[in-house]
C-alpha positions in Angstrom: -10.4 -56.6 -17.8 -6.7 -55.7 -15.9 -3.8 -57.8 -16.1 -0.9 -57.6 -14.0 2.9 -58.3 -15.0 5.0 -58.5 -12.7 8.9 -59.0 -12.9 12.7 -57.8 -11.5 12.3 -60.6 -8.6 15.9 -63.0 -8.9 18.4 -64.3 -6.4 20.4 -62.0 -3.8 22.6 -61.9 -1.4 21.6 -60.6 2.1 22.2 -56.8 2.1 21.6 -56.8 -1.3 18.5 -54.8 -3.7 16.1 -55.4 -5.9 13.2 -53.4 -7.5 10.3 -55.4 -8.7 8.0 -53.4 -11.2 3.9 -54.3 -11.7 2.6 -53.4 -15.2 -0.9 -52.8 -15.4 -3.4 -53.1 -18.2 -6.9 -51.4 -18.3 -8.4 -48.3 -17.3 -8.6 -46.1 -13.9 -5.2 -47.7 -12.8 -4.3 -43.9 -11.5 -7.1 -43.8 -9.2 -6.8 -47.8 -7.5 -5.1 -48.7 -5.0 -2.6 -51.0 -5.8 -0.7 -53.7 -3.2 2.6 -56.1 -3.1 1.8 -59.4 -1.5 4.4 -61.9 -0.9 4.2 -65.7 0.3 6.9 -68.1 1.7 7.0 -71.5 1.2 4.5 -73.1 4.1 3.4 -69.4 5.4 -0.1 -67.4 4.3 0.1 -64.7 2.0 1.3 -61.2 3.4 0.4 -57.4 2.7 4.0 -56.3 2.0 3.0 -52.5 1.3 0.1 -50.5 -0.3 -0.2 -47.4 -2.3 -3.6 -45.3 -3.1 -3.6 -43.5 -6.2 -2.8 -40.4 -4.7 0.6 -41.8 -3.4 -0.2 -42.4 0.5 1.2 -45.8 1.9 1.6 -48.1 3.8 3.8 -50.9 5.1 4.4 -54.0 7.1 6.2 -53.1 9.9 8.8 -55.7 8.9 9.6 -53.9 5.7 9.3 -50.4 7.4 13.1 -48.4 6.5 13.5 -51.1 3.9 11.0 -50.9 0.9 9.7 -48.0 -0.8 6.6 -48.6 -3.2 6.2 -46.0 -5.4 3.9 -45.7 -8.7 4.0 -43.9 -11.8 0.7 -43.7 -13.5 1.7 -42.0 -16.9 3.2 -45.4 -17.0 0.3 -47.6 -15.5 3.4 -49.1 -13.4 4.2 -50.2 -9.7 7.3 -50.1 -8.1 8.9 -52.1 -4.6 12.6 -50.8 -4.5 13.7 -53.9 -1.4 16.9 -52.5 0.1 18.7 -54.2 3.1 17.1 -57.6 2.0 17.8 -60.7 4.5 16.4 -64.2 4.1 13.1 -63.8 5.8 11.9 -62.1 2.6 12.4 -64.7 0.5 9.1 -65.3 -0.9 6.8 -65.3 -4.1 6.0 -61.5 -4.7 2.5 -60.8 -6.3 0.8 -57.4 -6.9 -3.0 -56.8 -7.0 -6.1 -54.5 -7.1 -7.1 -54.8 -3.6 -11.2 -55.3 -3.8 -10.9 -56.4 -7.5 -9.7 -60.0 -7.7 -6.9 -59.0 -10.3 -3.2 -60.6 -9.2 -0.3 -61.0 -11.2 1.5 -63.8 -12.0 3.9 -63.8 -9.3 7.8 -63.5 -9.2 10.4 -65.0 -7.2 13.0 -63.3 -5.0 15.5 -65.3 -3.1 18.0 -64.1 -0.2 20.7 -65.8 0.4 22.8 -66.1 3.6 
């Protein structure tokens, strides 16, 4: 059984940074790929960016020069540092197991203009 935890999402102004964190529970976290999703109001859910266990990612090309997602897997913990935020990311963020069925819970970031 994994859980997922996520939290740091909040309101913004555009410009502005957060970093939303992912805490994971359950074994072989280091070696799974883990993934931020994000869905707007009215829109499907998105791949944001994804990280293997060995640290290679990838990224929307929206995000691309704006998010970093890192992991730290002494912690069982995954990180989206959102820098240069405008209102087109405003969204509920999720993070996930890609392949496993295991999401988190959600959390909100807002962007204001």
């Amino acid at each position: 059984q994994v859980q997922l935890v996520e939290s740091g999402g909040g309101l913004v102004q555009a410009g502005g940074s957060l970093r939303l964190s992912c805490a994971a529970s359950g074994t072989f976290f280091s070696v799974r790929t883990m993934a931020w999703y994000r869905q707007a109001p009215g829109k499907q859910r998105e791949l944001v960016a994804s990280i293997t266990g060995v640290g290679q990612t990838n990224y929307v090309d929206s995000v691309k020069g704006r998010f970093t997602i890192s992991r730290d897997n002494a912690k069982k913990t995954m990180y989206l540092q959102m820098n240069s935020l405008k209102p087109d990311d405003t969204a509920l963020y999720y993070c996930t197991q890609p392949g496993t069925g295991y999401w988190g819970q959600g959390t909100q970031v807002t962007v204001s203009s």
